[in-house]
C-alpha positions as CSV (number, residue, x, y, z in Angstrom):
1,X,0.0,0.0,0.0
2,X,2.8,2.9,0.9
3,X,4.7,1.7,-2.4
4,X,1.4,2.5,-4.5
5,X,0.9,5.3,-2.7
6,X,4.3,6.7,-3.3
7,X,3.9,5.9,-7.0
8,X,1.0,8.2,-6.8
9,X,2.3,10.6,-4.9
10,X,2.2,14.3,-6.6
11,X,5.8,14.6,-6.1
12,X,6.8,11.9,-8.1
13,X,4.2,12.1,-10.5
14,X,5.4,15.6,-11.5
15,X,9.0,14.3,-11.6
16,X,7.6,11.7,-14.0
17,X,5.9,14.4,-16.1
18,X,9.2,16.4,-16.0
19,X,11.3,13.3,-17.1
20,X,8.4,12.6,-20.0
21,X,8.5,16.0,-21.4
22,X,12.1,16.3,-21.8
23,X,12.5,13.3,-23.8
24,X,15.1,12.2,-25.3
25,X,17.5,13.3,-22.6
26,X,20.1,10.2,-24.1
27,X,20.6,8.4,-26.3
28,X,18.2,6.2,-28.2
29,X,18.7,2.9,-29.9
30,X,16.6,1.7,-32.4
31,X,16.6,-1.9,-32.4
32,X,16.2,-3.9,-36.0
33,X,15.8,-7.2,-35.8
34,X,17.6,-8.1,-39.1
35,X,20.8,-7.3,-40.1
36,X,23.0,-4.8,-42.1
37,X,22.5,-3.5,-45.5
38,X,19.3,-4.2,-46.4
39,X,16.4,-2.4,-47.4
40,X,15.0,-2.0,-43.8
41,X,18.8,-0.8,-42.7
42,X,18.8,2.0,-45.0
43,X,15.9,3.3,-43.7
44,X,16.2,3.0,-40.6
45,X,19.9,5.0,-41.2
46,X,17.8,7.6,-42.6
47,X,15.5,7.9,-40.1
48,X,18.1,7.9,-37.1
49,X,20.1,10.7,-38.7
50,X,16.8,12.8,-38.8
51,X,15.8,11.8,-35.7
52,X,18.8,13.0,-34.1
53,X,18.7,16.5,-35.6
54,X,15.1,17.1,-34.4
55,X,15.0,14.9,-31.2
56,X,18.6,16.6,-29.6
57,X,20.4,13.1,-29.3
58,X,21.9,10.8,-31.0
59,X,20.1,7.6,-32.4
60,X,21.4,4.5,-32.4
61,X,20.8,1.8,-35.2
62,X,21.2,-1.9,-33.3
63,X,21.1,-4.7,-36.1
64,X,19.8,-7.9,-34.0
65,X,19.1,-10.6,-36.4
66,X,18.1,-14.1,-36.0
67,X,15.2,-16.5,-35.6
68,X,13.3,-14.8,-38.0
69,X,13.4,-11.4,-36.3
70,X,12.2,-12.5,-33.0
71,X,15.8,-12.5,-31.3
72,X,15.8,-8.5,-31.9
73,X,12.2,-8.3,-31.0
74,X,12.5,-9.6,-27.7
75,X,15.4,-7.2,-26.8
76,X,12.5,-4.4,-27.3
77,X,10.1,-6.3,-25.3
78,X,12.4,-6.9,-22.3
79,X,13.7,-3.1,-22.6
80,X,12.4,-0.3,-20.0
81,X,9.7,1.4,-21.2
82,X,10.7,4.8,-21.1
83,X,12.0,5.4,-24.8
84,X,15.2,4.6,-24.9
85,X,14.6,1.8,-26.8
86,X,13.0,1.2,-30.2
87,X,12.0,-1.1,-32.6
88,X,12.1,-0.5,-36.4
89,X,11.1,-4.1,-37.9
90,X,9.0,-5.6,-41.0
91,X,5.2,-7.1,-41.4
92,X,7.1,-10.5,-40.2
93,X,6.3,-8.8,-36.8
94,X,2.5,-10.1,-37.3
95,X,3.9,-13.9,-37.6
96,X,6.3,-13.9,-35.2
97,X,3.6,-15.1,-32.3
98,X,2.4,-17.7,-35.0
99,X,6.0,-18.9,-35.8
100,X,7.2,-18.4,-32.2
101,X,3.7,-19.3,-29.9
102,X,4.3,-19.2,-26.2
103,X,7.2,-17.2,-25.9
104,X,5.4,-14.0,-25.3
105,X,6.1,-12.1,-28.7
106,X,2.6,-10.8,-29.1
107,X,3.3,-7.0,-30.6
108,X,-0.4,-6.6,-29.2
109,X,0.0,-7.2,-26.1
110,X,4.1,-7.3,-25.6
111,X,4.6,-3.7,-27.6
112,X,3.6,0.2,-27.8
113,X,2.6,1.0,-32.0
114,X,3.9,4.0,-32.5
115,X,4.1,4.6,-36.5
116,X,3.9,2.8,-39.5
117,X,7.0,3.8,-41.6
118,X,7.0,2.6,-45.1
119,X,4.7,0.1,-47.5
120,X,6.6,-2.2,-49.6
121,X,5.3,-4.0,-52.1
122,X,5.7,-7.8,-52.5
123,X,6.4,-9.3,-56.1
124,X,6.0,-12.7,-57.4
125,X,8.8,-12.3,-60.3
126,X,9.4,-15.8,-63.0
127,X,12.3,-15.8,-65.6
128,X,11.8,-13.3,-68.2
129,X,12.7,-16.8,-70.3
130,X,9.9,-19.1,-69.1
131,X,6.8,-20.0,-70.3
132,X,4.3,-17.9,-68.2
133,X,3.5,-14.5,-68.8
134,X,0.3,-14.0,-66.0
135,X,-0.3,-15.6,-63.0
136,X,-3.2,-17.5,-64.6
137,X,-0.5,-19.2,-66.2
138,X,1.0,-20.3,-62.9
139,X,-2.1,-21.3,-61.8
140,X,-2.7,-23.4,-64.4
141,X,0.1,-24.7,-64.6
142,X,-0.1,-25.6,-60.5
143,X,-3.4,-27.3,-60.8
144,X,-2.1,-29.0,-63.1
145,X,1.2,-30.5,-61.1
146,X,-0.3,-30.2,-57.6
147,X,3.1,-29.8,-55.2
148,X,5.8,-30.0,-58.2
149,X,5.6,-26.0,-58.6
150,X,8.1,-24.5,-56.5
151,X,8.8,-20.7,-54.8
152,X,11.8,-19.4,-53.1
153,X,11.8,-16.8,-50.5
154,X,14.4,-15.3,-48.3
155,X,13.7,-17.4,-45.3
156,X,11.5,-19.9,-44.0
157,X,9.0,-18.2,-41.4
158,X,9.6,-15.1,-43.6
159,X,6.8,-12.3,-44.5
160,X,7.8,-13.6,-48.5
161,X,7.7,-17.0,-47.5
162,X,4.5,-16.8,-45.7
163,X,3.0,-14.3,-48.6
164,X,3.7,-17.3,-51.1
165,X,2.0,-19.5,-48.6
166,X,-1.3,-17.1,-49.0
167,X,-1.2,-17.0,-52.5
168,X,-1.4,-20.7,-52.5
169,X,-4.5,-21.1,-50.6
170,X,-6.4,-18.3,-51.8
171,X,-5.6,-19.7,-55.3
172,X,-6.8,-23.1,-54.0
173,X,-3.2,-24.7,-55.5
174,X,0.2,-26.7,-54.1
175,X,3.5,-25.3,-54.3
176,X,6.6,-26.1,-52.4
177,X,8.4,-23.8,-50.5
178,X,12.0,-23.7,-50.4
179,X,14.1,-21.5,-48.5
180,X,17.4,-19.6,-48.7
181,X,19.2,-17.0,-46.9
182,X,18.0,-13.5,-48.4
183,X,16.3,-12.8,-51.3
184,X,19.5,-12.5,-53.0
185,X,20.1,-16.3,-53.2
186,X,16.7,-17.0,-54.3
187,X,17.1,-14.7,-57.2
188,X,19.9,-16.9,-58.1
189,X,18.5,-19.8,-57.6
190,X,15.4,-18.8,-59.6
191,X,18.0,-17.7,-62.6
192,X,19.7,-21.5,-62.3
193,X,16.5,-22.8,-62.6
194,X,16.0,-24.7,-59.2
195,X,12.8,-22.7,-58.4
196,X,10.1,-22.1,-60.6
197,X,9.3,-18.5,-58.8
198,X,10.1,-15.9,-56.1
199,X,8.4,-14.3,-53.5
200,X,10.5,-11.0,-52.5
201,X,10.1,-7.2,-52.4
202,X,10.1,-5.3,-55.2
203,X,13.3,-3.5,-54.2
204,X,14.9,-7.2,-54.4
205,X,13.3,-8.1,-57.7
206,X,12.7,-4.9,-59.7
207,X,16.2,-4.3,-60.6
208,X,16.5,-8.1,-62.5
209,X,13.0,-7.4,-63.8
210,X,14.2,-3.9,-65.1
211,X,17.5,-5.8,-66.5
212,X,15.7,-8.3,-68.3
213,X,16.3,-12.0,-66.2
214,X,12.6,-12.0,-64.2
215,X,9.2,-11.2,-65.5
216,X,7.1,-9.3,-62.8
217,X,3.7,-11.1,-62.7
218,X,2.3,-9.5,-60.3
219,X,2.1,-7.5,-56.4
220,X,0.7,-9.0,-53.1
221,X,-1.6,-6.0,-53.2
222,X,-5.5,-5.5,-53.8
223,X,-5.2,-2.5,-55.9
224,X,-2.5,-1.7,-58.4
225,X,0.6,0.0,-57.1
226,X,0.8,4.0,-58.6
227,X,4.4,3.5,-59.4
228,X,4.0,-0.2,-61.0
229,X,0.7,1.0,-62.9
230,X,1.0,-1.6,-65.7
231,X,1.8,-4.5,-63.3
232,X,-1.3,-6.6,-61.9
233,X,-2.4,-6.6,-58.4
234,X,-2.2,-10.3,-57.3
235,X,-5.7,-9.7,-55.6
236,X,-7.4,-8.6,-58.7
237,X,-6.3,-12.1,-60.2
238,X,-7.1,-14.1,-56.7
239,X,-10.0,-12.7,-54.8
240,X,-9.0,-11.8,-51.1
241,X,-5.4,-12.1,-51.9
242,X,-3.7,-9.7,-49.6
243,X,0.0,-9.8,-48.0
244,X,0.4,-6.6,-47.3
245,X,4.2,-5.7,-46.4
246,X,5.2,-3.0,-44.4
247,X,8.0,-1.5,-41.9
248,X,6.7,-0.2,-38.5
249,X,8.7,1.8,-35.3
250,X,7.3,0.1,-31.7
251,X,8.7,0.6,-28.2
252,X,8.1,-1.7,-25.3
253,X,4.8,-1.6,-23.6
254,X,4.1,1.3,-21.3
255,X,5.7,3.5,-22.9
256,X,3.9,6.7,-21.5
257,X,1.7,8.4,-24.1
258,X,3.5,11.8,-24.1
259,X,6.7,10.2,-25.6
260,X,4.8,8.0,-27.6
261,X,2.4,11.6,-29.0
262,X,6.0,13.4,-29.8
263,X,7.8,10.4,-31.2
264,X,5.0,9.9,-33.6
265,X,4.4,13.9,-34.7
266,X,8.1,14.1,-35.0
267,X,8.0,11.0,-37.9
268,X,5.0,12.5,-39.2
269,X,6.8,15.6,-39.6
270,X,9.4,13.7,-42.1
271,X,6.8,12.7,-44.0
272,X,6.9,15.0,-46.8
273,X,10.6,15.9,-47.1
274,X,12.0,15.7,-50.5
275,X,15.0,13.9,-49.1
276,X,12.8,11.0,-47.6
277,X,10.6,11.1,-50.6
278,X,13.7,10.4,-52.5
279,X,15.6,8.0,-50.0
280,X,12.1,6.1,-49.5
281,X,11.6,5.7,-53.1
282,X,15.0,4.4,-54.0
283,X,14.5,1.7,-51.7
284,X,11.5,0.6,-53.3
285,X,9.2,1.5,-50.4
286,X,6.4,4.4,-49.7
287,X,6.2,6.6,-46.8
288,X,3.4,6.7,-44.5
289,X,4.3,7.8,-41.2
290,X,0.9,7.1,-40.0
291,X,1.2,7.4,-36.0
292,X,0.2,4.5,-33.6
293,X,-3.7,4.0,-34.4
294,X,-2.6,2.7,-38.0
295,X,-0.3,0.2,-36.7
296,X,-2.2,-0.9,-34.4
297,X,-5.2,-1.6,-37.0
298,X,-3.1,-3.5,-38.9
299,X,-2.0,-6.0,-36.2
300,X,-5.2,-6.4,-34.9
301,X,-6.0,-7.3,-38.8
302,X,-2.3,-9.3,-39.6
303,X,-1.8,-11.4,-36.1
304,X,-5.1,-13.6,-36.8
305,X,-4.5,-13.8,-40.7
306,X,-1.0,-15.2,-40.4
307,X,-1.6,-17.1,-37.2
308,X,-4.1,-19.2,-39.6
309,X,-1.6,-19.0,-42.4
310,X,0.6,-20.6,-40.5
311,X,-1.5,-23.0,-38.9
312,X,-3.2,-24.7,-42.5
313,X,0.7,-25.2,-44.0
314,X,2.3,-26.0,-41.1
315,X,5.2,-23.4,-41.0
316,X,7.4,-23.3,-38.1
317,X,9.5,-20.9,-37.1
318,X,13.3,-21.7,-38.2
319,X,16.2,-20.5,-35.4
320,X,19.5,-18.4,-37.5
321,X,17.2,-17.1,-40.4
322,X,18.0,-13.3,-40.3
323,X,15.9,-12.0,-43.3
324,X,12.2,-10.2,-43.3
């Protein structure tokens, strides 16, 4: 009773409010769960350097990958909730409690939204030498072959693997998954001809579509993509095909809403600088910068669809995979 009475205490409360509004009064590290050079890297690089000039302190980019993201998830989740701590991660962050059940890695329930940061599309990309030019094609083709079709993604457990795991039910075909270590190597792999298709973002395949080795048939999306205006959204092809990509900032939970209300105006503010614009667009991905009702939405929406995902093709979380 006297220690929840001190906690209530005016006193403290108004040393609390004091601590809150002069936020960041340190250092903060932003924690991504994957590691250096990617997509997700560079933005986050961005982001910390603009950060710092607006927040007063320095911000820290902390690559943590492994087991799918969750090893640089749970360093978030364990952190003190007072902002010095961050999380920049990918849509994976939806599957990990699917991939990872029991170990408390909920984002609902485990983590403070505060922003959506970027959309990035998802491609499924073919040789630009095969035989199919639509995704009706592959379709066919699967129906045909039930299980003999194969995809490549950059991970097993990953958002690509588990967004070629979608496409496959909502199109009510078979296709085997095999995994490597990045996009990168599926690429290859697709160009050597072990794999009949990819699953990766666009900022992974457009540049072998744009040299002539893949054929883009299509984007995880339910609309067509402004930029990609001549390439098919996936869900106009397959009704209710969604896998929706996307980088997110979180804190640990608690996080005390004052931080949480200048964090995410401070991001918003970025939001229509030329130089993010430009930075966000050579990486492939869109700005939003939506502020934490948005991100929480989209859990609420993602955790249930992958959970079930997960659960029909029996996907399991794979320990050492460091790729989103």
């Amino acid at each position: 009773m006297f220690r929840r009475a001190l906690l209530a205490s005016p006193t403290l409360l108004a040393h609390r409010a004091r601590a809150e509004a002069a936020w960041p009064s340190r250092p903060v590290r932003i924690v991504i769960p994957f590691g250096a050079g990617g997509p997700i890297d560079s933005i986050g690089r961005l982001l910390a350097e603009l950060l710092r000039d607006r927040l007063g302190q320095p911000c820290l980019i902390d690559n943590r990958p492994g087991a799918g993201g969750s090893i640089g998830i749970r360093t978030v989740i364990q952190s003190p909730a007072d902002g010095g701590v961050l999380l920049l991660t990918s849509a994976s962050l939806a599957s990990v409690p699917a991939l990872y059940p029991g170990q408390g890695l909920d984002p609902r329930s485990a983590l403070t939204p505060v922003s959506l940061v970027a959309d990035i599309p998802t491609a499924m990309v073919v040789r630009a030498d095969g035989p199919w030019r639509r995704v009706q094609d592959v379709v066919v083709a699967a129906k045909a072959r039930p299980g003999m079709l194969t995809y490549g993604s950059g991970g097993a457990g990953s958002s690509n693997h588990l967004s070629g795991a979608l496409f496959a039910s909502a199109a009510g075909v078979r296709l085997e998954h095999v995994s490597y270590r990045g996009a990168a190597p599926a690429m290859i792999a697709l160009f050597a001809g072990e794999i009949d298709m990819v699953f990766a973002s666009t900022v992974e395949t457009l540049p072998h579509v744009l040299g002539g080795r893949a054929r883009l048939l299509g984007v995880a999306t339910e609309r067509r993509v402004p930029s990609l205006p001549d390439t098919p959204a996936l869900g106009e092809i397959v009704p209710g095909y969604v896998a929706l990509n996307w980088y997110a900032i979180a804190a640990p939970r608690g996080l005390p809403p004052p931080i949480v209300a200048k964090l995410s105006a401070v991001l918003a503010s970025l939001r229509d600088l030329p130089e993010v614009k430009a930075r966000f667009a050579a990486a492939g991905t869109v700005p939003l910068l939506t502020g934490p009702a948005a991100l929480e939405r989209l859990l609420e929406s993602d955790v249930p669809k992958w959970q079930r995902v997960v659960a029909e093709a029996g996907i399991r979380g794979e320990l050492g995979r460091t790729t989103g």
